[in-house]
C-alpha positions as CSV (number, residue, x, y, z in Angstrom):
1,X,146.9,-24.8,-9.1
2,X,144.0,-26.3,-6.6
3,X,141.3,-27.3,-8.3
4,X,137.9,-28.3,-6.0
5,X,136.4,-31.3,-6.2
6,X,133.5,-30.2,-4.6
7,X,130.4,-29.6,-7.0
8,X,129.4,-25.8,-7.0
9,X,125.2,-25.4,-6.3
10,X,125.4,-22.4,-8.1
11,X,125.1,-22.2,-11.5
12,X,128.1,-22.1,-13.6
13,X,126.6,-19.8,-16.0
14,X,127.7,-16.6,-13.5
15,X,130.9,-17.9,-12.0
16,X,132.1,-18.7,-15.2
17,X,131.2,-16.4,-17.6
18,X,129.3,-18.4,-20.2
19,X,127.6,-17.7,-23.4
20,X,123.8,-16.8,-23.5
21,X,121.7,-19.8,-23.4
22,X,122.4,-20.7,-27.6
23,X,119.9,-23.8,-28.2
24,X,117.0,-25.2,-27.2
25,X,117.1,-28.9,-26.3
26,X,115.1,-32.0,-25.3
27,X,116.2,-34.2,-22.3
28,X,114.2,-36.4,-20.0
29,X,111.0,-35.7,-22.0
30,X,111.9,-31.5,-20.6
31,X,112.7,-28.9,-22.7
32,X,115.7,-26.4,-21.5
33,X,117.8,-24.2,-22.6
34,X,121.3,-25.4,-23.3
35,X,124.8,-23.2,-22.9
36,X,127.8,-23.8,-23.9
37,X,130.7,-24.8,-21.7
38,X,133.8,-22.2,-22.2
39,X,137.5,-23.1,-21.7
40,X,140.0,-20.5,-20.3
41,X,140.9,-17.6,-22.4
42,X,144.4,-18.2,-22.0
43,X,145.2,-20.9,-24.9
44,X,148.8,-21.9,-25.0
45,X,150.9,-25.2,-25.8
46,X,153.5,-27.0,-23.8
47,X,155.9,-24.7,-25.5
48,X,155.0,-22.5,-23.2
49,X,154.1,-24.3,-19.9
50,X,153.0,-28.2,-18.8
51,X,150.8,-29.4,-16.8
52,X,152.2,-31.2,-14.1
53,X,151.3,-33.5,-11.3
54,X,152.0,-32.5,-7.6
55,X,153.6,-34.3,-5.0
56,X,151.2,-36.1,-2.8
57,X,152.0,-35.4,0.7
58,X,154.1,-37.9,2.2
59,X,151.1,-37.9,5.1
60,X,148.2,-38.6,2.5
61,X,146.3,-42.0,3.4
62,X,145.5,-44.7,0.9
63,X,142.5,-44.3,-0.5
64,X,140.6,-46.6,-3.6
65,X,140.3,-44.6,-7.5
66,X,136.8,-44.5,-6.7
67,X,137.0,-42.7,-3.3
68,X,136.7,-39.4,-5.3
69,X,135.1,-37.5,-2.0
70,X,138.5,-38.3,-0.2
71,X,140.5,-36.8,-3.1
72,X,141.1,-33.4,-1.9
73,X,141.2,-33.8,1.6
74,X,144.4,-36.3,0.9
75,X,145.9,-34.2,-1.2
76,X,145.5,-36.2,-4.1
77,X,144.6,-34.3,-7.7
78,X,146.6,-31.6,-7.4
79,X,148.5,-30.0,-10.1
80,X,150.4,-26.8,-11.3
81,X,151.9,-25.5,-14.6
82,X,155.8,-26.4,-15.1
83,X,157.9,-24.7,-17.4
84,X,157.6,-25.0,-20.8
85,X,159.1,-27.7,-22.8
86,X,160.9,-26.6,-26.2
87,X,161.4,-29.1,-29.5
88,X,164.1,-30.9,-29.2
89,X,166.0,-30.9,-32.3
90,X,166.5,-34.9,-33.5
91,X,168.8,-35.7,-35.8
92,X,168.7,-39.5,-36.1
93,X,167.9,-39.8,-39.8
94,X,170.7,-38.0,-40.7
95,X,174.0,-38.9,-41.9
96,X,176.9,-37.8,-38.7
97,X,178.4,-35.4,-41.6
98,X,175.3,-33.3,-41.3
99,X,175.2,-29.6,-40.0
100,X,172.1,-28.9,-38.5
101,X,173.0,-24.9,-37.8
102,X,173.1,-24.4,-41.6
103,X,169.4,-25.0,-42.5
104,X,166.6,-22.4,-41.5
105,X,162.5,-23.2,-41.8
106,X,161.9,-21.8,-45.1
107,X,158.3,-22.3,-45.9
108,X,155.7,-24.3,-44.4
109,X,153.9,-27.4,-46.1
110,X,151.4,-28.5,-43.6
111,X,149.7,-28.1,-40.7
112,X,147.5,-30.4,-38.1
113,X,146.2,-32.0,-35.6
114,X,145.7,-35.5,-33.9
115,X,143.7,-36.4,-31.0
116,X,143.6,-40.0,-29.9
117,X,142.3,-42.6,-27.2
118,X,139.7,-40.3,-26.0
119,X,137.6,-43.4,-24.8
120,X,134.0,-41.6,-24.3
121,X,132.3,-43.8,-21.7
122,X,129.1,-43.9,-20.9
123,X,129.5,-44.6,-17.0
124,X,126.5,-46.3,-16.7
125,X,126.9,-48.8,-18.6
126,X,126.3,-52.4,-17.1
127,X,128.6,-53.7,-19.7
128,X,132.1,-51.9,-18.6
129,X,134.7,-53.5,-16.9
130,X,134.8,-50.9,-13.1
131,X,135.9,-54.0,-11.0
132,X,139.1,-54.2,-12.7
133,X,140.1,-50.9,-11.6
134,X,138.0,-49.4,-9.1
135,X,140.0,-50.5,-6.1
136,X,143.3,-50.2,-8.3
137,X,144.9,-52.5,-10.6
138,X,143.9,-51.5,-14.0
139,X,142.6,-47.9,-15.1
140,X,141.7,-48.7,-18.2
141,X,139.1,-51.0,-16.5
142,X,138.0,-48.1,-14.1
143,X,139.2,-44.3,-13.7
144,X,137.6,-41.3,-12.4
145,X,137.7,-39.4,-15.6
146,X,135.3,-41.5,-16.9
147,X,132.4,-39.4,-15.6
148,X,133.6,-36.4,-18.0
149,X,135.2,-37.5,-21.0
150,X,132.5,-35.7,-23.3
151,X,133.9,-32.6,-21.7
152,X,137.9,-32.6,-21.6
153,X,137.1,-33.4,-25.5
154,X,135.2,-30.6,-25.8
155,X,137.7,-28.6,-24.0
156,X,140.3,-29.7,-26.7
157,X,137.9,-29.1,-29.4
158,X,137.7,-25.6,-28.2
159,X,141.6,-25.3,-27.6
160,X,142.2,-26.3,-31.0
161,X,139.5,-23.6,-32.6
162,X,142.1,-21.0,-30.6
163,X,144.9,-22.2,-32.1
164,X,143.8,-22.3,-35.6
165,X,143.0,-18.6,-35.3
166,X,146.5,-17.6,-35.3
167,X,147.9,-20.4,-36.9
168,X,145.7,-22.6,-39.2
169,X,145.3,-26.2,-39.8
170,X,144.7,-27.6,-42.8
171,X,143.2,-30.9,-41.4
172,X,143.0,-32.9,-38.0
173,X,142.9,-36.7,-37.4
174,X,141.7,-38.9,-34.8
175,X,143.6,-42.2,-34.2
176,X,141.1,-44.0,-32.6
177,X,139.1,-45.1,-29.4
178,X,136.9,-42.9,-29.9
179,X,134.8,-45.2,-27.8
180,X,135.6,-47.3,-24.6
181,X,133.3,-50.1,-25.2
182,X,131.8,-50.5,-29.0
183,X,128.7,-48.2,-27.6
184,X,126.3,-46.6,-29.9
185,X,125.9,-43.7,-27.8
186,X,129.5,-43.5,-27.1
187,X,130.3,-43.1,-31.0
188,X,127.0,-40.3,-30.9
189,X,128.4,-38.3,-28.2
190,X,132.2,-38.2,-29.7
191,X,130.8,-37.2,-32.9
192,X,128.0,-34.7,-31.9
193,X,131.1,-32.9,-29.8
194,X,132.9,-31.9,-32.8
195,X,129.9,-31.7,-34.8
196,X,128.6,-29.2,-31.9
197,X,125.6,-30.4,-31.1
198,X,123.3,-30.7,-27.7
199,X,125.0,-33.2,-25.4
200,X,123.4,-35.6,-22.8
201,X,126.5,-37.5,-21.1
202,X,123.5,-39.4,-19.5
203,X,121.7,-42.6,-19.9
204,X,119.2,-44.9,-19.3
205,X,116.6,-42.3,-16.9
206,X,118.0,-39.0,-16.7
207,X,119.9,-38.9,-13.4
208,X,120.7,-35.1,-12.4
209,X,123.2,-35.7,-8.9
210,X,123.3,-31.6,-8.0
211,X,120.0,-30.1,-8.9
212,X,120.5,-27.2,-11.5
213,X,122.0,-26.7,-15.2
214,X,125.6,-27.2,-15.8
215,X,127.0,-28.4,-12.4
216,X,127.3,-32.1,-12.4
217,X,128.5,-34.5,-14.9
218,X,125.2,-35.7,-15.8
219,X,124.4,-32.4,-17.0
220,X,123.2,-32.0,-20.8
221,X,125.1,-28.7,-22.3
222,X,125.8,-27.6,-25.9
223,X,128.9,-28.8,-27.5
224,X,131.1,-25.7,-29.5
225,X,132.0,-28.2,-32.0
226,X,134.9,-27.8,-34.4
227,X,135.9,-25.0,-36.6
228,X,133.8,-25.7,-39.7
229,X,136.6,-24.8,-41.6
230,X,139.0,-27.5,-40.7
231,X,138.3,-31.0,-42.2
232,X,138.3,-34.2,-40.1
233,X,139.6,-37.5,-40.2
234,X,139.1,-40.7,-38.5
235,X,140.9,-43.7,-37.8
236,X,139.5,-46.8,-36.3
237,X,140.9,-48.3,-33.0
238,X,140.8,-51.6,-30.8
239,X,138.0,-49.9,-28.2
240,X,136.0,-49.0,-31.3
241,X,135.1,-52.7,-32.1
242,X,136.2,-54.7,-29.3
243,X,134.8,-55.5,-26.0
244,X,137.2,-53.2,-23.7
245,X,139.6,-53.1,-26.8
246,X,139.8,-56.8,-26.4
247,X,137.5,-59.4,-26.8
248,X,135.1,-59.7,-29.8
249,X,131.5,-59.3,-28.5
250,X,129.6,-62.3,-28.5
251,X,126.0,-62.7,-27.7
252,X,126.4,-62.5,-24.1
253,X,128.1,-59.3,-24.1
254,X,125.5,-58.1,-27.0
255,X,122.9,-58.9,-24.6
256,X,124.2,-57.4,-21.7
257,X,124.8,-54.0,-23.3
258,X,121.1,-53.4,-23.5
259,X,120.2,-55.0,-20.5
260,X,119.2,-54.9,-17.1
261,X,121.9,-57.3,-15.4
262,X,125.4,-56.3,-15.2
263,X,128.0,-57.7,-16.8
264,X,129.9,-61.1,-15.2
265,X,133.5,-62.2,-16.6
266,X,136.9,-63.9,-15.2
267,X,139.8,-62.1,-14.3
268,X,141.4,-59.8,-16.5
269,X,144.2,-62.0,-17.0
270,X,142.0,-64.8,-18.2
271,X,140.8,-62.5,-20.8
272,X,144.0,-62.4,-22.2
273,X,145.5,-65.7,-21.7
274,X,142.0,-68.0,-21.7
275,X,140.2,-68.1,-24.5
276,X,137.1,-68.7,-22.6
277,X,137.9,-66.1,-20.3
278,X,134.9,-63.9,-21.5
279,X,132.6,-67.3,-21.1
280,X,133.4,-67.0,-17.1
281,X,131.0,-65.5,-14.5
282,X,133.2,-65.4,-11.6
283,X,133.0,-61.6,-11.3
284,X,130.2,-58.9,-11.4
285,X,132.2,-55.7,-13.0
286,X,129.5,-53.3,-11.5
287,X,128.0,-50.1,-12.8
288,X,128.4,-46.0,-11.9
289,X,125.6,-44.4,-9.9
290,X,124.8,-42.0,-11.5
291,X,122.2,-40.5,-9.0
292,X,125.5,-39.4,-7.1
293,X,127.4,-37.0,-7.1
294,X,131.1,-38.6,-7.4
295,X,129.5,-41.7,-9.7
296,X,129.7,-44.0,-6.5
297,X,130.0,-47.9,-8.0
298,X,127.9,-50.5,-6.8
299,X,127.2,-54.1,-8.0
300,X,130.9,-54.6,-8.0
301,X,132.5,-57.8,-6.5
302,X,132.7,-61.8,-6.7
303,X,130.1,-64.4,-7.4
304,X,129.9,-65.0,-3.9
305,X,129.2,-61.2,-3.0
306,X,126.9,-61.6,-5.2
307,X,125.3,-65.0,-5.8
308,X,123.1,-63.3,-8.6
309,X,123.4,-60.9,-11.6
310,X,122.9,-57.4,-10.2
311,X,119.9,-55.5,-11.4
312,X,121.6,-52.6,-13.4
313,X,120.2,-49.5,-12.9
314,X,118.2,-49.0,-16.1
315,X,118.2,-50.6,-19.1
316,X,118.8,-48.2,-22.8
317,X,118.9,-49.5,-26.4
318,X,121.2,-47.0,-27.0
319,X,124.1,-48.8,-25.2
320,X,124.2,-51.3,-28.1
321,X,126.8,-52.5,-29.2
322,X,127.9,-51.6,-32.5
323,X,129.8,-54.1,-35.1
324,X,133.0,-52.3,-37.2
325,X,130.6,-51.7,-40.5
326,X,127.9,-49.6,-38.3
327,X,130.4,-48.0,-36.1
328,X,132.2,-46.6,-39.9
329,X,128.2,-45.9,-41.3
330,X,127.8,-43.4,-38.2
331,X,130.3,-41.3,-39.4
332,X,127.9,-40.3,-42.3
333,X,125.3,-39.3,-39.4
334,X,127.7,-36.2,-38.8
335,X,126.9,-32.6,-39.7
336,X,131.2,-31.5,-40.2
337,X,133.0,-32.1,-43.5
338,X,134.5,-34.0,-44.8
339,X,131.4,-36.7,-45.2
340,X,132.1,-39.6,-43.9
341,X,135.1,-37.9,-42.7
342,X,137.6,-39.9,-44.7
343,X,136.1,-43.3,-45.1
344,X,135.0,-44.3,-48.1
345,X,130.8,-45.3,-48.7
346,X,131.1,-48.7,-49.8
347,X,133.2,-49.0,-46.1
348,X,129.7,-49.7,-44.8
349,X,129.5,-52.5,-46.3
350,X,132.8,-54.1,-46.4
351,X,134.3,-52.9,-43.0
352,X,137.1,-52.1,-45.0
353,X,139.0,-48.9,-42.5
354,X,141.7,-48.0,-44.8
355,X,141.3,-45.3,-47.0
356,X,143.7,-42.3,-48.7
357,X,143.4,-38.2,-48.6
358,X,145.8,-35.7,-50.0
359,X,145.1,-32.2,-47.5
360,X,146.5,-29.8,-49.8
361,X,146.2,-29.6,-53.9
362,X,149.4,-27.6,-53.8
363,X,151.7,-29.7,-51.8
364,X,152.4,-33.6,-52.6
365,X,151.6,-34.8,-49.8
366,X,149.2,-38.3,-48.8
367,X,148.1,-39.6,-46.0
368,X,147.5,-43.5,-46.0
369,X,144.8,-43.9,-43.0
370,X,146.0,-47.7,-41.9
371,X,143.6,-50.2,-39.5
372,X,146.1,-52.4,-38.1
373,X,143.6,-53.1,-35.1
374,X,143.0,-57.4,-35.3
375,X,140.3,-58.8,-37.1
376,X,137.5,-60.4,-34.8
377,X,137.7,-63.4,-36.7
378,X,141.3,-64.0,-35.6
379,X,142.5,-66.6,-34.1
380,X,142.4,-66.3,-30.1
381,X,146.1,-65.4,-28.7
382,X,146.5,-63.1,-26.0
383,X,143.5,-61.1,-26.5
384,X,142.5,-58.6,-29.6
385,X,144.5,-55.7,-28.4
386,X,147.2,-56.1,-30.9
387,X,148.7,-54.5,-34.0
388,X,147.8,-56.5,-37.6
389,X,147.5,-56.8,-40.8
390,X,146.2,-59.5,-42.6
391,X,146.9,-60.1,-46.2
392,X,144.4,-57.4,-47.6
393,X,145.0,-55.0,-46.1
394,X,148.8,-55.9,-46.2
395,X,148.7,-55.7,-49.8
396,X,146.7,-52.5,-50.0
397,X,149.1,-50.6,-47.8
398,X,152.4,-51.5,-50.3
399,X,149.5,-50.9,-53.5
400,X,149.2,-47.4,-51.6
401,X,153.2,-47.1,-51.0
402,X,153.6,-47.7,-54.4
403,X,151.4,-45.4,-55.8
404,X,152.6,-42.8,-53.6
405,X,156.3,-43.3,-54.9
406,X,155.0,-43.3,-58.4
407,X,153.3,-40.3,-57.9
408,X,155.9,-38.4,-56.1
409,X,153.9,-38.1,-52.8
410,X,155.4,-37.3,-49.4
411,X,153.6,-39.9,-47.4
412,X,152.4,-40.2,-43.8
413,X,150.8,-43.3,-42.6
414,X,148.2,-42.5,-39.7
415,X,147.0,-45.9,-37.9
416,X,146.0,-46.8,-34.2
417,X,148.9,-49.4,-33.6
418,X,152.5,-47.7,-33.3
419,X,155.3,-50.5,-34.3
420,X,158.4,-51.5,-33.5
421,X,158.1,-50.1,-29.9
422,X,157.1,-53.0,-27.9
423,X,158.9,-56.7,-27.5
424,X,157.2,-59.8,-29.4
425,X,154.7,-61.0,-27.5
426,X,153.8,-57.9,-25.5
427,X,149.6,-57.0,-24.8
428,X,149.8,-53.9,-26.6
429,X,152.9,-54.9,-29.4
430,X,152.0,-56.5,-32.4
431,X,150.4,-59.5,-32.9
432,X,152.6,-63.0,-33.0
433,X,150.2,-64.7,-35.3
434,X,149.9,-61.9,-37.4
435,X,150.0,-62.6,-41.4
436,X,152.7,-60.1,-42.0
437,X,155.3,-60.3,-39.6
438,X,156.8,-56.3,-37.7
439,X,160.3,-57.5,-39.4
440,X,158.4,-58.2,-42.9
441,X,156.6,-54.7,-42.6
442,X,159.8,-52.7,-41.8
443,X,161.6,-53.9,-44.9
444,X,158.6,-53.0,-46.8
445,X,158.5,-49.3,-45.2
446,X,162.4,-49.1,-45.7
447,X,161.3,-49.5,-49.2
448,X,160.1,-46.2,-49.7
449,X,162.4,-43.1,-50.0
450,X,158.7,-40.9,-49.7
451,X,157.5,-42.3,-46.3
452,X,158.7,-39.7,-44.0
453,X,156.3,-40.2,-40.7
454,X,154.0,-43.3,-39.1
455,X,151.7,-41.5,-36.3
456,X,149.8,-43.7,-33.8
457,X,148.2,-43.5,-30.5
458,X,146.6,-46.5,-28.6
459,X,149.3,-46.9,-25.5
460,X,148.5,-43.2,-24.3
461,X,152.4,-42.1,-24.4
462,X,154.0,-39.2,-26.5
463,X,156.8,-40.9,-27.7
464,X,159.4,-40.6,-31.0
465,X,160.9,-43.1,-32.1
466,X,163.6,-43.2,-35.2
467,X,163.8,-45.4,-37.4
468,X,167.0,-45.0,-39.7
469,X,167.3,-46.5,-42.9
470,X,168.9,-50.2,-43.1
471,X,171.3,-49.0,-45.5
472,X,173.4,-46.0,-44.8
473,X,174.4,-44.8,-48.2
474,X,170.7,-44.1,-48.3
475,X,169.6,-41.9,-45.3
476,X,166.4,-41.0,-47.4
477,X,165.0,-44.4,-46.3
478,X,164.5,-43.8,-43.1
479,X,161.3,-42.4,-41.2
480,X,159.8,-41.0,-37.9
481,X,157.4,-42.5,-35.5
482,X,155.4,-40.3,-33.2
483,X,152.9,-41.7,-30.9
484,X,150.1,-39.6,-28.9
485,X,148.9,-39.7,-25.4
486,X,145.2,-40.2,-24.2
487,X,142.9,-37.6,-23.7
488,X,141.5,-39.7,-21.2
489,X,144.4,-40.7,-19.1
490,X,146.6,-38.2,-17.4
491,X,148.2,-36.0,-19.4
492,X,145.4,-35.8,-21.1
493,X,146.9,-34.0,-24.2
494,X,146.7,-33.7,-28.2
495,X,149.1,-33.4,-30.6
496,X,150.3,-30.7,-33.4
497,X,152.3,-31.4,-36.6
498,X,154.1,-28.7,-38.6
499,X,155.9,-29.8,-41.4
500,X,158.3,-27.2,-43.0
501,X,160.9,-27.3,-45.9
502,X,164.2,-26.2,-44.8
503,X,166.6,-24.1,-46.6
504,X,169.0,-27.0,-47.3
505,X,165.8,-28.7,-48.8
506,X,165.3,-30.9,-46.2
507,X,162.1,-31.5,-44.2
508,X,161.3,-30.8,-40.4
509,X,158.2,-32.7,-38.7
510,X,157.9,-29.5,-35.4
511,X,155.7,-31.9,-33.4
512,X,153.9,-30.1,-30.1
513,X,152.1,-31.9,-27.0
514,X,148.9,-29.4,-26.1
515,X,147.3,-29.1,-22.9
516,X,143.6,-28.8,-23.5
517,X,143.0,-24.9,-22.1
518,X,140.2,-25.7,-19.3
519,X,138.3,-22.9,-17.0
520,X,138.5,-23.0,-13.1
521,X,135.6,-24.6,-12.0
522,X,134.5,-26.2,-15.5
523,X,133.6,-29.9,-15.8
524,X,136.9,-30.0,-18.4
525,X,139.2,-28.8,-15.1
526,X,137.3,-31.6,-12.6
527,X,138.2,-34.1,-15.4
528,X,141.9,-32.8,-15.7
529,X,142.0,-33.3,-11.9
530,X,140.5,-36.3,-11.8
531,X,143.2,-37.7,-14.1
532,X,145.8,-36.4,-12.0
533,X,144.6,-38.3,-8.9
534,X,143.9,-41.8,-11.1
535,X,147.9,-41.3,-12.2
536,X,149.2,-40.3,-8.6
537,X,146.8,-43.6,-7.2
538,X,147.4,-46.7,-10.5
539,X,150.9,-44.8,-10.9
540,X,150.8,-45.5,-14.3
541,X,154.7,-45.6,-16.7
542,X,154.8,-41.8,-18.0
543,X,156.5,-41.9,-21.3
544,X,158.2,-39.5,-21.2
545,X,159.6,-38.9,-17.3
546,X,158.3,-37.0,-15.5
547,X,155.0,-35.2,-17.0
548,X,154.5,-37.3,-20.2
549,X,154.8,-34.4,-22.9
550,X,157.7,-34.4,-25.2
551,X,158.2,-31.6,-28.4
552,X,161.1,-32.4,-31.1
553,X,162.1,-31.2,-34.2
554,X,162.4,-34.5,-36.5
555,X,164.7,-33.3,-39.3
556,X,164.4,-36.0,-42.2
557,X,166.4,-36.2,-46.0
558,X,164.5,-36.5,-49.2
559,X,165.3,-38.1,-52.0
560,X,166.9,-35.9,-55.1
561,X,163.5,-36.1,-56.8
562,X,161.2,-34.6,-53.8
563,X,163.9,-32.2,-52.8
564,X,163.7,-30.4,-56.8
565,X,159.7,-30.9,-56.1
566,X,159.3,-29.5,-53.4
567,X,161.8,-26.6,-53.3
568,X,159.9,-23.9,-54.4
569,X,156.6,-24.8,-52.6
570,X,154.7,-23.7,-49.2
571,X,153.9,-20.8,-47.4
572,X,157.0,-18.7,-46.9
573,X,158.1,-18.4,-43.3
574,X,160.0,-15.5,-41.7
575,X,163.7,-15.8,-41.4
């Protein structure tokens, strides 16, 4: 399929199809009627079909992520639906003597949802990190699909309303950076889209590239917002209280968020590997345009381009940044159930992320919602990007293992950080100087028989890992890992988790990748294009080869007790 990158001067409300105007809303001091953005009609999951990248042609030139006018005409962006992908049936928990073909899905016990690593970026921001990226090098520094992030979530807010019509979920989950730089008004516009609210994806003056309603990314429209009847939970990420997921912010970078200058640092590396990286001006990271219509960057270079801070733009309080205890109290600023969506009230005031909820009264199941994001106080080692635990929340987690056990709870820990998946010493593996080593957290996992699934995001793959139980005689102690991609970066997907009780009283964890369904022409389908290009241009590792999407079945044994427990429990499936 050949998605345009051109911007349509007609409104999108005929082309498209789009609801009546629904709300009345206030932007720029105007008041105008707001409509709603609508996805395609056609709503399906990589079961059926995947979206996959084109070849570039082998005549394309070069061109820089930020040459989006040149896109097209090179070829770049381009993509088209590959065949669909079915579940892979894994059997790595399970002793060699097992047979898989005697055991049917017999009823199901639960059913949701997890988005992760959305990243909402406010462009314009003189405090983001574009020079690392916009000529290449690193995306997360500086991609396309930053001008539209709002809207792909959207897109998969509406997707996952489809879906729940014909099959329903009983809760859904988001894993983290929510926000791409600590920004108040990042963490409003992520929340207001599932709450569906009015959205203004603009700031500082109100900036309108393409004259008209609905046909730039600067646009204000109103979000659809989640299905009222599905709760939502939140976990807390790297991005959502670290500079760029990894530098505490300082009073520098608190004063630049706000500001009029943009932002000066070192290199990336020094970031990372100096611990007064952040504390070097050797680099303006410049700014978006957003006057223009493909976000052109300026302000971006060395301290000899620019012997001065840049003048940003305009300046907006609403940048600010916010620490981890305001960034958990604006999730009781939200209109969608459940309030505060998971964390706990006095959360505000200890910045304590780590809470418990049990979905369904009539199946034991609890979820243990984990921060294993670094502390800011933490000593300074190869930045903040890390997986961690210090020794309260260490000694919550086994408090919460425990009582899970005791209670005869299924368990399934959901936290940013996945484990065990990257070597010692690795940006995004877990942290050396952690208090509780990956080897000491494994034995205490291995522990309990009732831990059947750790789900993560934060490296933007769609991976499944195994992790069988030390001793053999014991397959029960053994549990999956399954990590979710971006809905930022390409592939830009969510994830669904079915978990059914087989008719040999095992468990299967069905776990599906989903394309976000996205009109031709919508802002959603620009941003799905846009992500293609940035992957065909930084050529970013796809985990999985070749597309990134990956669906299993992830059969797991139970323990004598939860098998008796759970036997005659769920909704009954057809055989």
């Amino acid at each position: 399929m050949r998605l345009s990158f051109e911007f349509k001067k007609v409104v999108l409300v005929v082309s498209m199809g789009f609801l009546a105007f629904s709300s009345w809303g206030c932007v720029g001091g105007d008041r105008i009627e707001l409509a709603e953005y609508r996805i395609a009609s056609d709503v399906q999951t990589t079961l059926s079909r995947v979206v996959s990248l084109d070849a570039v042609p082998q005549t394309a030139a070069a061109v820089y992520p930020y040459e989006i006018w040149k896109f097209e005409q090179d070829g770049y962006g381009t993509w088209h639906y590959g065949p669909g992908m079915p579940h892979e049936k894994r059997l790595d928990l399970m002793p060699a003597s097992y047979d898989a073909a005697s055991a049917g899905h017999a009823a199901r016990l639960l059913n949701f949802f997890a988005i992760t690593d959305i990243h909402i970026s406010d462009k314009e921001s003189p405090c983001q990190a574009i020079y690392y990226g916009y000529k290449g090098g690193i995306s997360s520094g500086y991609s396309p699909v930053m001008l539209y992030t709002t809207h792909v979530l959207d897109a998969a807010v509406q997707t996952v309303n489809a879906l729940h019509k014909t099959n329903p979920f009983d809760f859904g989950i988001s894993l983290g950076d929510t926000c791409n730089d600590t920004q108040y008004n990042e963490l409003r516009w992520y929340i207001d889209v599932l709450d569906g609210k009015n959205i203004n994806p603009d700031s500082g003056v109100k900036d309108d590239p393409v004259p008209g309603p609905h046909n730039d990314y600067q646009d204000a429209y109103k979000a659809v917002g989640l299905d009222t009847t599905i709760p939502w939970y939140q976990a807390l990420g790297n991005h959502d209280h670290f500079y760029i997921g990894s530098v505490p912010v300082n009073d520098y970078l608190r004063q630049t968020y706000t500001g009029d200058e943009i932002v000066r640092l070192g290199t990336f590396q020094q970031l990372f590997y100096d611990p007064d990286g952040v504390n070097k001006r050797d680099y303006s990271m410049g700014a978006v345009d957003g006057r223009t219509v493909y976000g052109d960057i300026y302000g971006a270079g060395t301290s000899m381009d620019f012997p001065t801070p840049v003048k940003a733009l305009a300046a907006d309080t609403n940048r600010r940044s916010l620490t981890r205890n305001e960034w958990i109290a604006e999730f009781f600023n939200s209109s969608s159930s459940p309030a505060g969506h998971g964390f706990p009230r006095e959360a505000i005031e200890t910045g304590f992320a780590c809470y418990t909820f049990e979905p369904k009264a009539d199946v034991p199941l609890r979820v243990i919602v984990l921060d294993d994001t670094q502390r800011a106080d933490d000593v300074f080692f190869q930045g903040y990007g890390h997986g961690s635990l210090d020794a309260e929340r260490y000694a919550w987690l086994m408090a919460q293992l425990e009582k899970g056990q005791a209670d005869g709870k299924l368990m399934i820990i959901a936290a940013h950080i996945p484990i065990g998946v990257r070597p010692a010493g690795a940006l995004d593996g877990w942290w050396a100087k952690a208090c509780v080593t990956e080897q000491e957290l494994f034995a205490t996992l291995h522990s309990y028989p009732n831990l059947i699934l750790w789900i993560a995001g934060h490296r933007h793959v769609n991976t499944v890992t195994a992790f069988p139980s030390p001793d053999p005689a014991r397959p029960e102690l053994g549990f999956w890992q399954v990590e979710t991609s971006s809905l930022r970066d390409y592939p830009q997907q969510f994830r669904m988790f079915e978990i059914v009780r087989n008719s040999d009283d095992t468990v299967s964890i069905l776990t599906t990748d989903v394309d976000p369904a996205v009109a031709d022409g919508s802002p959603a389908a620009t941003s799905r294009a846009y992500s293609v290009a940035a992957q065909q241009l930084f050529r970013n590792e796809l985990d999985p080869a070749p597309n990134g999407s990956y669906n299993a079945e992830l059969v797991i044994r139970l323990s004598p007790e939860m098998q008796a427990k759970i036997r005659n429990i769920g909704t009954p499936l057809r055989k």
